[in-house]
Structure formats: structure tokens, C-alpha cells
N, CA, C, O and CB atoms as a CASP TS submission, in Angstrom:
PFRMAT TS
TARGET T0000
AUTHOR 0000-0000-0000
METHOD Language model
MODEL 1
PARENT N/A
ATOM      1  N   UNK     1      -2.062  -0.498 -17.474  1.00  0.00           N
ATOM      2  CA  UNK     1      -2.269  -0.238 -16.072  1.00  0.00           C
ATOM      3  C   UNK     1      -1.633   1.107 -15.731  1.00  0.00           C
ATOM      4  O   UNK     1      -0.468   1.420 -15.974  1.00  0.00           O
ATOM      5  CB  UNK     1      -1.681  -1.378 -15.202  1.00  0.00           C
ATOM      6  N   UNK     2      -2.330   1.674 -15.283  1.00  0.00           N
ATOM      7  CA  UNK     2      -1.923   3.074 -14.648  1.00  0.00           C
ATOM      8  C   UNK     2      -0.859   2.816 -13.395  1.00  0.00           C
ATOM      9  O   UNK     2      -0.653   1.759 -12.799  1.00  0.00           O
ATOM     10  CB  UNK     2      -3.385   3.912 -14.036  1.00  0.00           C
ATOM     11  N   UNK     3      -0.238   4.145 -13.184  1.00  0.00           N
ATOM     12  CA  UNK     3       1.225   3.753 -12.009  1.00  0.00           C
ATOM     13  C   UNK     3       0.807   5.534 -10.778  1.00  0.00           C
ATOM     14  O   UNK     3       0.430   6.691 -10.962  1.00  0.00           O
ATOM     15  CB  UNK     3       3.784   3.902 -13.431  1.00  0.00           C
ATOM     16  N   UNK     4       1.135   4.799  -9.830  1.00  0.00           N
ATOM     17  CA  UNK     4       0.979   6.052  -9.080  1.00  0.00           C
ATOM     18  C   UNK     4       1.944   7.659  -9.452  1.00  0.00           C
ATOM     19  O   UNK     4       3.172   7.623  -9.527  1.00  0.00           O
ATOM     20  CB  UNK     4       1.343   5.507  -7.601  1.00  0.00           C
ATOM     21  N   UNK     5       1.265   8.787  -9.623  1.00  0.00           N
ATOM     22  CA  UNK     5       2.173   9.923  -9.827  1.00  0.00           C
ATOM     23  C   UNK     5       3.518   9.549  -8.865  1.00  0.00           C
ATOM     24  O   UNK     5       4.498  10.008  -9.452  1.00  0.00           O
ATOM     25  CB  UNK     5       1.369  11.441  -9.375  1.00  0.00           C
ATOM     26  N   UNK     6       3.796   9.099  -8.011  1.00  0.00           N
ATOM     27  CA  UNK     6       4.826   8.884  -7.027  1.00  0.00           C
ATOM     28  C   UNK     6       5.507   7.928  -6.844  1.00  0.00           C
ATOM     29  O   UNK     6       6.173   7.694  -5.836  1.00  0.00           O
ATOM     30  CB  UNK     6       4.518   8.997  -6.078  1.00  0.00           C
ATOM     31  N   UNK     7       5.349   6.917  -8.340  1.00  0.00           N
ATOM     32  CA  UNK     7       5.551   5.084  -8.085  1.00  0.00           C
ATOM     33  C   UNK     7       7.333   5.503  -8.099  1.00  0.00           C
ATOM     34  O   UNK     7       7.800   4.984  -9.112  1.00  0.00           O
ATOM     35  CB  UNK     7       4.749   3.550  -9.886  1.00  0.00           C
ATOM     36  N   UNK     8       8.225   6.111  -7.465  1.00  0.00           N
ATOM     37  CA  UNK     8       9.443   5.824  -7.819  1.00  0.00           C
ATOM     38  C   UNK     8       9.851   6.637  -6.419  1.00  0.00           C
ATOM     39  O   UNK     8      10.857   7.346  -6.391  1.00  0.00           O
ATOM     40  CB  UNK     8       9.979   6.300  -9.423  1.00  0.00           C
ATOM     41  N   UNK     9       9.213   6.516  -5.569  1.00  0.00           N
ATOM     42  CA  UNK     9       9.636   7.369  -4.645  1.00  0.00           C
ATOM     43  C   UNK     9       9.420   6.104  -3.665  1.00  0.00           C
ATOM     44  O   UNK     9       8.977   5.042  -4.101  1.00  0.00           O
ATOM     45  CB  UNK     9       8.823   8.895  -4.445  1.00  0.00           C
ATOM     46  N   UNK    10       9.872   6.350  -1.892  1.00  0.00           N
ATOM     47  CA  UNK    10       9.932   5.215  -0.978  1.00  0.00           C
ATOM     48  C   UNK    10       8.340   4.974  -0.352  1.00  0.00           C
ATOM     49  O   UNK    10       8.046   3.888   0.145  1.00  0.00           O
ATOM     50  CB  UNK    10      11.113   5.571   0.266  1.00  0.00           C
ATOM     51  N   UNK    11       7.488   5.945  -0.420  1.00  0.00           N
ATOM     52  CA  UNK    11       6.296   5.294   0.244  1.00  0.00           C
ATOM     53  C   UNK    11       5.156   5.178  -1.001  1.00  0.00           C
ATOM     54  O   UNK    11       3.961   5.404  -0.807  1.00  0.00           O
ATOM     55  CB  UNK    11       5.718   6.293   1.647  1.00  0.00           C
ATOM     56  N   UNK    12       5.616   4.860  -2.071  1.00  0.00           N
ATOM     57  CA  UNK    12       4.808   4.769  -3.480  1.00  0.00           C
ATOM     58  C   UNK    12       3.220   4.392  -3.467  1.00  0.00           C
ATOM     59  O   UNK    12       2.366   4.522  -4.344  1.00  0.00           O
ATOM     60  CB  UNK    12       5.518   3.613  -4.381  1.00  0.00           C
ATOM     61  N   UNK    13       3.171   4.026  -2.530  1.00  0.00           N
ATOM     62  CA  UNK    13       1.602   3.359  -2.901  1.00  0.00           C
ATOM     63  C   UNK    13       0.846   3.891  -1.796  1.00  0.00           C
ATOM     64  O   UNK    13      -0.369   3.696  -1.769  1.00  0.00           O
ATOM     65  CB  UNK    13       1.434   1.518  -2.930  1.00  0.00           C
ATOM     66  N   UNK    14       1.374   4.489  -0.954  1.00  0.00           N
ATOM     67  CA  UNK    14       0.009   5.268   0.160  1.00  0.00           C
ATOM     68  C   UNK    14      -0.937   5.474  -0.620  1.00  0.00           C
ATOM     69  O   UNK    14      -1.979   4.831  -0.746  1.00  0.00           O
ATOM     70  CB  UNK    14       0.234   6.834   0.949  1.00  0.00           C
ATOM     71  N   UNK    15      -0.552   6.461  -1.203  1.00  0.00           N
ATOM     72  CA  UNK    15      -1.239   7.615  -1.808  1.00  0.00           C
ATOM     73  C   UNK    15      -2.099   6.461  -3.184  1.00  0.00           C
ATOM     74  O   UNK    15      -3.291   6.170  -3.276  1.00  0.00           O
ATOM     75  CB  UNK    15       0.169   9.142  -2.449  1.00  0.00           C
ATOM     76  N   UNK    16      -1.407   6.213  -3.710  1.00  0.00           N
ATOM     77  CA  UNK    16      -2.372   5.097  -4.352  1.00  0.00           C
ATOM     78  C   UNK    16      -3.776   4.237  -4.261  1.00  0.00           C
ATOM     79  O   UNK    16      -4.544   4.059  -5.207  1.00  0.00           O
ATOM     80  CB  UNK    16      -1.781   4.353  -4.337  1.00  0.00           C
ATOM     81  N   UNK    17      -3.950   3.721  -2.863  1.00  0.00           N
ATOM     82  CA  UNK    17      -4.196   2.812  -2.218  1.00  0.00           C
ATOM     83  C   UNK    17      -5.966   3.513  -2.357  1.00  0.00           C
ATOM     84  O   UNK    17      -6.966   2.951  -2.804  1.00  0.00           O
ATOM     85  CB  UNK    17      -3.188   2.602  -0.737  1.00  0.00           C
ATOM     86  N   UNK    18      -5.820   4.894  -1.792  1.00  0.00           N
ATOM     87  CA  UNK    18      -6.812   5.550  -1.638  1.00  0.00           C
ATOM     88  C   UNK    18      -7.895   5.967  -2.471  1.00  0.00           C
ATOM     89  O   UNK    18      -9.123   5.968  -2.378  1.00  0.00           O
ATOM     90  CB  UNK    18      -6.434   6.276  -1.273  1.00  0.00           C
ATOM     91  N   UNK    19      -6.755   6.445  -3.607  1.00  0.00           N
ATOM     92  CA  UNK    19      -7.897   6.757  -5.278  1.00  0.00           C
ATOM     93  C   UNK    19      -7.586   5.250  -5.557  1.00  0.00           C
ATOM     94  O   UNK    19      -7.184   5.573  -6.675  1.00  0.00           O
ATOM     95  CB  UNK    19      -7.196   8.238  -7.023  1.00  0.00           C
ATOM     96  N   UNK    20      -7.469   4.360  -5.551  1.00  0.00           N
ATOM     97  CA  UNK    20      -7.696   3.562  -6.228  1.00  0.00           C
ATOM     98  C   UNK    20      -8.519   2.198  -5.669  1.00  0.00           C
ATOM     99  O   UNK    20      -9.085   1.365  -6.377  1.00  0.00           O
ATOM    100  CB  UNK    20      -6.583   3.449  -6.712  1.00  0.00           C
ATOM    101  N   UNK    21      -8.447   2.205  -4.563  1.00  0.00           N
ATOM    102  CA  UNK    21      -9.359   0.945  -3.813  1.00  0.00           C
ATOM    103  C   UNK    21      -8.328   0.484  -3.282  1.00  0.00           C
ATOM    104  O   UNK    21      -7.191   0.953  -3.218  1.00  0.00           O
ATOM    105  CB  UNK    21     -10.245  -0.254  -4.677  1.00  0.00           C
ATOM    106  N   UNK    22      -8.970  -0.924  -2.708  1.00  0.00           N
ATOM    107  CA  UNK    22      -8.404  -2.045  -2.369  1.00  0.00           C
ATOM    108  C   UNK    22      -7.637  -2.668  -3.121  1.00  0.00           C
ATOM    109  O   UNK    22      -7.918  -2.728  -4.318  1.00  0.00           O
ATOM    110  CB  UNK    22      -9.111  -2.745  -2.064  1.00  0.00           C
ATOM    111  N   UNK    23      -6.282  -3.396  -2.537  1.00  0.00           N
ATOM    112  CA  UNK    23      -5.481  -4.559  -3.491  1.00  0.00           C
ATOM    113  C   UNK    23      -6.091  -5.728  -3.072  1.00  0.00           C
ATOM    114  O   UNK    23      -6.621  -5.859  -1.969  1.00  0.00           O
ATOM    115  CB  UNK    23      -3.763  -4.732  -3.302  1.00  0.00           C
ATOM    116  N   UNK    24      -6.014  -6.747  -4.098  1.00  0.00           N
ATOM    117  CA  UNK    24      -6.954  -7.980  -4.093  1.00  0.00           C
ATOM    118  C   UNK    24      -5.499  -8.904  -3.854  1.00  0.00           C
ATOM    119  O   UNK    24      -4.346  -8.498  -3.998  1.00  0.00           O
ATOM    120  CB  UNK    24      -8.107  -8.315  -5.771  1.00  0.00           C
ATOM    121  N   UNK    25      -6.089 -10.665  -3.328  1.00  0.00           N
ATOM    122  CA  UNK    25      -5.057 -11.791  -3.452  1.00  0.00           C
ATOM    123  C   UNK    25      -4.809 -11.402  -5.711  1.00  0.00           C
ATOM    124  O   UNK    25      -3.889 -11.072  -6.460  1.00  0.00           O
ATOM    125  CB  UNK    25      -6.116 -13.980  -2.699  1.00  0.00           C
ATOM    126  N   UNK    26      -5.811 -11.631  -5.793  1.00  0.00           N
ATOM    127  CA  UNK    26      -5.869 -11.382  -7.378  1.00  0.00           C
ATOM    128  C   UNK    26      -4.809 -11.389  -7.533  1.00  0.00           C
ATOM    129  O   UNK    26      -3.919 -12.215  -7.736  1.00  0.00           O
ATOM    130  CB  UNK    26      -6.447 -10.254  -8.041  1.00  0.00           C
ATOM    131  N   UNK    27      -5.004  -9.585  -7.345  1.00  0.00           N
ATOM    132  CA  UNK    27      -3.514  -8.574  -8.040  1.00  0.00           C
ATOM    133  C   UNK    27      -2.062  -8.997  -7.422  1.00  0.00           C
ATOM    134  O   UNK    27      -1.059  -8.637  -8.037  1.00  0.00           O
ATOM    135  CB  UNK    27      -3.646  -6.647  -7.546  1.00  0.00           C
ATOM    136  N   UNK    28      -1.948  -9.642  -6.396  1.00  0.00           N
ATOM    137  CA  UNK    28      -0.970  -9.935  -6.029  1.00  0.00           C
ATOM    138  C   UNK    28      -0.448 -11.279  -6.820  1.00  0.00           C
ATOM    139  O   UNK    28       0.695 -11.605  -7.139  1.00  0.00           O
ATOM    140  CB  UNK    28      -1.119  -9.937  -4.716  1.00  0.00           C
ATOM    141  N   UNK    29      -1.356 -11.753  -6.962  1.00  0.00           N
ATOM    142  CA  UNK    29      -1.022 -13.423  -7.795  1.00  0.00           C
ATOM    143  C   UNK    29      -0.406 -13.044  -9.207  1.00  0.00           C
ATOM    144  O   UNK    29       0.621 -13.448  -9.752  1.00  0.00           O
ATOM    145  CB  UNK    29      -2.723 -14.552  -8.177  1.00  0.00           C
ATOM    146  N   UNK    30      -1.306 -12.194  -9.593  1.00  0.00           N
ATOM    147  CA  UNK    30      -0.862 -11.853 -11.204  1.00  0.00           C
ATOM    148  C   UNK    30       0.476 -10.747 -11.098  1.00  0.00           C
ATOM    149  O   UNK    30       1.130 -10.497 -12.110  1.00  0.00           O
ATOM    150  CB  UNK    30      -2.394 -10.974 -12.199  1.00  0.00           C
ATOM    151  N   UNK    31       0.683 -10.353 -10.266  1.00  0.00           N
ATOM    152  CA  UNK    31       1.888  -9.310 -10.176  1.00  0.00           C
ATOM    153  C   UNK    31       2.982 -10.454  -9.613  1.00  0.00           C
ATOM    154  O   UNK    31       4.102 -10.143 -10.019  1.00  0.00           O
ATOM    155  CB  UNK    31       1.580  -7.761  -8.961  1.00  0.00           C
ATOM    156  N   UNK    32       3.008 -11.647  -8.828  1.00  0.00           N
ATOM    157  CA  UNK    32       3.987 -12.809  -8.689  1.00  0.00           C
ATOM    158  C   UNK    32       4.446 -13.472  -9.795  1.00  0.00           C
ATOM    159  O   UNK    32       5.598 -13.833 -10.036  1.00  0.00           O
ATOM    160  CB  UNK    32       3.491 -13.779  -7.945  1.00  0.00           C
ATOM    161  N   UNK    33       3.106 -13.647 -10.674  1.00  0.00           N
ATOM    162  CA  UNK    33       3.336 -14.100 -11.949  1.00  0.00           C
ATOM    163  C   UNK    33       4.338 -13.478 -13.102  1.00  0.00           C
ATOM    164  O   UNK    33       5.172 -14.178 -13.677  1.00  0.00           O
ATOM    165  CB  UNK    33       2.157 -14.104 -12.398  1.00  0.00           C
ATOM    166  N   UNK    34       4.205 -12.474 -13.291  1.00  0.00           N
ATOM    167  CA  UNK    34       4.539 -11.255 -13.902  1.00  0.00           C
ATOM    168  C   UNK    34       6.272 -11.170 -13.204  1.00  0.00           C
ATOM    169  O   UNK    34       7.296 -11.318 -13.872  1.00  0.00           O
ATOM    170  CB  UNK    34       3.266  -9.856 -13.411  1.00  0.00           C
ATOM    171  N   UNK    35       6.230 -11.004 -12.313  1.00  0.00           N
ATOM    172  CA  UNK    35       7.615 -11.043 -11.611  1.00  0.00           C
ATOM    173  C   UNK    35       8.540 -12.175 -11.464  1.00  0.00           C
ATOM    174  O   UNK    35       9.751 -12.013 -11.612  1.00  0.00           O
ATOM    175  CB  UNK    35       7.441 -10.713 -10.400  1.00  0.00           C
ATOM    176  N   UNK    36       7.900 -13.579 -11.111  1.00  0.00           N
ATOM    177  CA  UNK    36       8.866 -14.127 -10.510  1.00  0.00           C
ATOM    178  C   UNK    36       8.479 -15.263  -9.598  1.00  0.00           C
ATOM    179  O   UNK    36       7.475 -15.225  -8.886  1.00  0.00           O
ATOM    180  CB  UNK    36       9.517 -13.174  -9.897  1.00  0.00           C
ATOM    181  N   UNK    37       9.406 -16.378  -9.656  1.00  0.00           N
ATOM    182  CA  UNK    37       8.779 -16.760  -8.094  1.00  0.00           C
ATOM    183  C   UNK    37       9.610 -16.295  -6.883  1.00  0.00           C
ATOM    184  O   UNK    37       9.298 -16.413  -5.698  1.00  0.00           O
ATOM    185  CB  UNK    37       8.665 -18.428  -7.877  1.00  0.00           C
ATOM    186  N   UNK    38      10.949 -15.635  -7.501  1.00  0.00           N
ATOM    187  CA  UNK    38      11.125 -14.936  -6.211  1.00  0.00           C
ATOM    188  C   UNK    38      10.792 -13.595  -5.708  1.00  0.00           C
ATOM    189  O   UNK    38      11.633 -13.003  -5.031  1.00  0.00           O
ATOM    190  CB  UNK    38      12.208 -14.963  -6.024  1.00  0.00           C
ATOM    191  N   UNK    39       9.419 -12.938  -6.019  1.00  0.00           N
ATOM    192  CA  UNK    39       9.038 -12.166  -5.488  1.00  0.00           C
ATOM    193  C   UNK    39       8.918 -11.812  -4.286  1.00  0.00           C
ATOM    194  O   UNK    39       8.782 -12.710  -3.455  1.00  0.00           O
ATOM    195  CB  UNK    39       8.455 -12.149  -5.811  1.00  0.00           C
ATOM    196  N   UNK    40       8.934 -10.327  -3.814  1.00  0.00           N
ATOM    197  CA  UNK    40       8.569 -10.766  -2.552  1.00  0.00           C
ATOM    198  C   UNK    40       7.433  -9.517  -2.486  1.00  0.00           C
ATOM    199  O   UNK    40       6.782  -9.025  -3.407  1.00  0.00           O
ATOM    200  CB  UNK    40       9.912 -10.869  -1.314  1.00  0.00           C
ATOM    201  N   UNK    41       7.440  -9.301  -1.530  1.00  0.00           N
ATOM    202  CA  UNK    41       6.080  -8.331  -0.724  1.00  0.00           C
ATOM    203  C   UNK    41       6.907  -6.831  -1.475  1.00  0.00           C
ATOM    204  O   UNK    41       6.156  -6.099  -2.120  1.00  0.00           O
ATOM    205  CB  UNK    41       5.989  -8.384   1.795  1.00  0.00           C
ATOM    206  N   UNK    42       7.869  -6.566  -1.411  1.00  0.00           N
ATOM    207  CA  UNK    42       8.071  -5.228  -1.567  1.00  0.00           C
ATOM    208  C   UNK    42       8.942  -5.038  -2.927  1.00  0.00           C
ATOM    209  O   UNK    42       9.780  -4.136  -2.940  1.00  0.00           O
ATOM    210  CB  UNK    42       8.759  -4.651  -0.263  1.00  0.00           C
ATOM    211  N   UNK    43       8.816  -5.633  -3.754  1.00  0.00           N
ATOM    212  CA  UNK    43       8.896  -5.889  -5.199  1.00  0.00           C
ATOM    213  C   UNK    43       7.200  -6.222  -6.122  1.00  0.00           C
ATOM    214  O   UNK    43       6.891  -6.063  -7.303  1.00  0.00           O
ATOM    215  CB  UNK    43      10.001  -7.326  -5.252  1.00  0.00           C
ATOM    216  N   UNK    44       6.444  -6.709  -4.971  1.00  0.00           N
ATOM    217  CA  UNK    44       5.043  -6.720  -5.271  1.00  0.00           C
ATOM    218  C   UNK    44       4.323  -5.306  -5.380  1.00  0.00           C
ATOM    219  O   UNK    44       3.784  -4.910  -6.414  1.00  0.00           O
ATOM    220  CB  UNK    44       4.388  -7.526  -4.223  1.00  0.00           C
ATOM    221  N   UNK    45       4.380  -4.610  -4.213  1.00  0.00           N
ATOM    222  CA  UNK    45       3.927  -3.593  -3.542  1.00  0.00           C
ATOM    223  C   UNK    45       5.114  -2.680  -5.187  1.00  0.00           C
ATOM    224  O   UNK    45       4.726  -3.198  -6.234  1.00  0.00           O
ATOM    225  CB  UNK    45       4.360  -3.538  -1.327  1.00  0.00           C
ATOM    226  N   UNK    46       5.738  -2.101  -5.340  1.00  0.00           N
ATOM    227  CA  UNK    46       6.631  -1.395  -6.266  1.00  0.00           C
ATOM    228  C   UNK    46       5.959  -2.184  -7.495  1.00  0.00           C
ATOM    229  O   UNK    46       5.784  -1.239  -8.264  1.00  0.00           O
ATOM    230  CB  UNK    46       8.435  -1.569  -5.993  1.00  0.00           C
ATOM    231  N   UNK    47       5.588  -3.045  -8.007  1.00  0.00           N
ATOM    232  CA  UNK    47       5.080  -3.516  -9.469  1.00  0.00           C
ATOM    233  C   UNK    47       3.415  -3.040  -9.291  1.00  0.00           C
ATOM    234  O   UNK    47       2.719  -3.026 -10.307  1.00  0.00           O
ATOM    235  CB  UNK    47       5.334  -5.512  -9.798  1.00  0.00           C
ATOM    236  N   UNK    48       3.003  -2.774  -8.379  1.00  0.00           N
ATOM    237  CA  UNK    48       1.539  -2.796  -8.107  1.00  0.00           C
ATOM    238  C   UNK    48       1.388  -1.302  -7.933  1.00  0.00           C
ATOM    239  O   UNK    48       0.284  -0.774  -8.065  1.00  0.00           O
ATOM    240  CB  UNK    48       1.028  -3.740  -6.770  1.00  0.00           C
ATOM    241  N   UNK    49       2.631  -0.511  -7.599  1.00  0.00           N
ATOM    242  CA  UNK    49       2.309   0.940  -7.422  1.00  0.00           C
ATOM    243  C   UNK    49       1.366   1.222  -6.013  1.00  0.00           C
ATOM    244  O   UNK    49       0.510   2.106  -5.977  1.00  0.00           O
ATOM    245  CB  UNK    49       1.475   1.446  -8.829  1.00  0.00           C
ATOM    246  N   UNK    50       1.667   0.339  -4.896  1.00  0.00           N
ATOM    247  CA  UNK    50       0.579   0.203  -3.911  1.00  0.00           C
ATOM    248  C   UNK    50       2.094   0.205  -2.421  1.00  0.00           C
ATOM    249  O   UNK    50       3.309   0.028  -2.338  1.00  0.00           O
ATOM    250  CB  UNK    50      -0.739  -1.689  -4.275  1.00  0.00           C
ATOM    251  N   UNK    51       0.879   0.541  -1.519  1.00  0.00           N
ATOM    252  CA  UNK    51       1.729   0.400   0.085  1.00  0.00           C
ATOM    253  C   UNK    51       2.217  -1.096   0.329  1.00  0.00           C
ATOM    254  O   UNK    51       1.455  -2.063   0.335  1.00  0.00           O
ATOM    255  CB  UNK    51       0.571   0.793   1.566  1.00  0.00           C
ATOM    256  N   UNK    52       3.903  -1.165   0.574  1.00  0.00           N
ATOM    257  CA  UNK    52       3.955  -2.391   0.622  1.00  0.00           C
ATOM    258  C   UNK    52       3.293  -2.979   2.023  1.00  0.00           C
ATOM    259  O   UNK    52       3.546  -4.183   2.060  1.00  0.00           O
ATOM    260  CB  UNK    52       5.327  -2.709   0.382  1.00  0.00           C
ATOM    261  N   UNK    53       2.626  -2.619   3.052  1.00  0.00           N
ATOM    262  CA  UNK    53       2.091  -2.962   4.142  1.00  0.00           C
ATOM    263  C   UNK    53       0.632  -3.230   4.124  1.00  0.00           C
ATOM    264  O   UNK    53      -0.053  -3.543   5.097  1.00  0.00           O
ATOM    265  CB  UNK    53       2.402  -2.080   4.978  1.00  0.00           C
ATOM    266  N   UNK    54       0.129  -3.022   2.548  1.00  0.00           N
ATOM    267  CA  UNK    54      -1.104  -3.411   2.194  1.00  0.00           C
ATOM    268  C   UNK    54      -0.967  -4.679   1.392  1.00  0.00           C
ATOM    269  O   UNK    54      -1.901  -5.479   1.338  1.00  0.00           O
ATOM    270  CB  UNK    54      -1.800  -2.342   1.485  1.00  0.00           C
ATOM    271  N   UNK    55       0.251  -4.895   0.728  1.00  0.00           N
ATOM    272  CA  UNK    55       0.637  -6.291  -0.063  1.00  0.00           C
ATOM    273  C   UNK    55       1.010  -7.017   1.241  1.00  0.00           C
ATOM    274  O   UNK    55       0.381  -8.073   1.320  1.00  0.00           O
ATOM    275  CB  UNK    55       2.050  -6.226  -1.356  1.00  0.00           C
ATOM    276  N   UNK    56       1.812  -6.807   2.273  1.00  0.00           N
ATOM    277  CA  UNK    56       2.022  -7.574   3.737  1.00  0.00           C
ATOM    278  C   UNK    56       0.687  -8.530   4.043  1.00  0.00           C
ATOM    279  O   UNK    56       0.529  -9.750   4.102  1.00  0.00           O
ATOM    280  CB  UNK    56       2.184  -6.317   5.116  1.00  0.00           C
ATOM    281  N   UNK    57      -0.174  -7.406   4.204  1.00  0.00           N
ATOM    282  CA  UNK    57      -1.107  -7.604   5.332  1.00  0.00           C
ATOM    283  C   UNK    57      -2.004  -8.880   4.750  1.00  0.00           C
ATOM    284  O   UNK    57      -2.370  -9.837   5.433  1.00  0.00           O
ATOM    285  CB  UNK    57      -2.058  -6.120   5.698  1.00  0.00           C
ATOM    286  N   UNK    58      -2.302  -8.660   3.203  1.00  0.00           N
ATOM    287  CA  UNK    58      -2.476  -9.782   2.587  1.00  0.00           C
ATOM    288  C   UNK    58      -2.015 -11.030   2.329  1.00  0.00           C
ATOM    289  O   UNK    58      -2.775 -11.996   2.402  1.00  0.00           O
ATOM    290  CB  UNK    58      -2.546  -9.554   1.949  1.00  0.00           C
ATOM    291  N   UNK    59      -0.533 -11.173   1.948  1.00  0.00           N
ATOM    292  CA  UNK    59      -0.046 -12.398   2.218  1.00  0.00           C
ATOM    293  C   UNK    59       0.172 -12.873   3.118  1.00  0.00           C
ATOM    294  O   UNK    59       0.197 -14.101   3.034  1.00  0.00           O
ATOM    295  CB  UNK    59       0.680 -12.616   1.863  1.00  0.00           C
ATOM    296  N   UNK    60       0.466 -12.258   4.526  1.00  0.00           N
ATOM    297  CA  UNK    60       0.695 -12.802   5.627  1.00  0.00           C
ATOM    298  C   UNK    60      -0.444 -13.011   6.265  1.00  0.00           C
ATOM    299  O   UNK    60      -1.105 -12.054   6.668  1.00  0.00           O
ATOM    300  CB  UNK    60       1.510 -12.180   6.297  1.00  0.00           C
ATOM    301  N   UNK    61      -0.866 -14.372   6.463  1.00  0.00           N
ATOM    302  CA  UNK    61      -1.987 -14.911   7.301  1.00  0.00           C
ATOM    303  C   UNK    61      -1.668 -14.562   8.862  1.00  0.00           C
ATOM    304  O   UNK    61      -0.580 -14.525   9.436  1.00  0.00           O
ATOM    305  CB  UNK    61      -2.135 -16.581   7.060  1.00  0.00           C
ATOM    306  N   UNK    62      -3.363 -14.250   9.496  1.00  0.00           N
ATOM    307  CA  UNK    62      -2.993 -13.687  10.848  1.00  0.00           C
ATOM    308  C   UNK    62      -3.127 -14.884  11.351  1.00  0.00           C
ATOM    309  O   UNK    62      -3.551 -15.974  10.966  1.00  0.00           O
ATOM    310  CB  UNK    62      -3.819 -12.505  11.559  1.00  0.00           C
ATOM    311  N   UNK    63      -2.252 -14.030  13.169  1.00  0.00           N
ATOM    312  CA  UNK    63      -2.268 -15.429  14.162  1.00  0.00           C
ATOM    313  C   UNK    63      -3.669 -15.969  14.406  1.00  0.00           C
ATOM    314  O   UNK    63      -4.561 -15.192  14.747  1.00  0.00           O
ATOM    315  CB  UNK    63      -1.634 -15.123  15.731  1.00  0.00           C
ATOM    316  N   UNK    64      -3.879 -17.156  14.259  1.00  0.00           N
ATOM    317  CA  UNK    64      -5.106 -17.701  15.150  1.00  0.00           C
ATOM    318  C   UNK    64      -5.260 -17.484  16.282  1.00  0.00           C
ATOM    319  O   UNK    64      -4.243 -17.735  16.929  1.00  0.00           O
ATOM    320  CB  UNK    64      -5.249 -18.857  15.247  1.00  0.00           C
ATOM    321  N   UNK    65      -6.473 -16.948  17.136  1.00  0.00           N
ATOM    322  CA  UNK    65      -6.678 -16.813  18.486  1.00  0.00           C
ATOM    323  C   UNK    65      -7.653 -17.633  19.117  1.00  0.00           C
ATOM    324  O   UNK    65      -7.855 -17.531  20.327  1.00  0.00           O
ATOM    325  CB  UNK    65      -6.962 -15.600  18.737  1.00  0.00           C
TER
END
């Protein structure tokens, strides 16, 4: 798996997000796996080389309206 030119810096995965697509539940499942069960969103987002507010937006189910 390829890593962003910037994966070690604080906003690592902006820039990622863009050349590379979308993050899937997928990639997040297999990057939990890979990690831990105490993963969280921004240990996800840093193993995934991605915006952690794009790993957020995914695990966190929105409010019902």
C-alpha cells in the first residue's frame, strides 16, 4: 500500500484523499483489524494515510431527522 508523500505530518491525508478517491467502511474495517480493537478514528485516519474527518464522517452515523 502506498502512504501519502506527507503521511507524518498533522493534516496527512487531505492531500491524499484527492489523488486517491474515496475511503470505504472497507478500508476502515481492515485498518481496525490491522490495528486493534482499540482503534480509534485518528489512529485509523494515520494507518490509512487519509483526513481523519473523512474516517469521522464514516464511522459516525448521522442524526436522524
Amino acid at each position: 500500500m502506498t502512504r501519502a508523500t506527507n503521511s507524518g505530518h498533522p493534516g496527512a491525508g487531505q492531500f491524499a484523499t484527492s489523488r486517491r478517491g474515496g475511503v470505504s467502511m472497507n478500508d476502515i474495517w481492515q485498518a481496525q483489524e490491522a490495528i486493534g480493537k482499540r482503534a480509534t478514528p485518528s489512529m485509523i485516519a494515520r494507518y490509512l494515510g487519509r483526513s481523519e474527518i473523512d474516517v469521522r464522517s464514516l464511522m459516525t452515523p448521522e442524526a436522524a431527522t
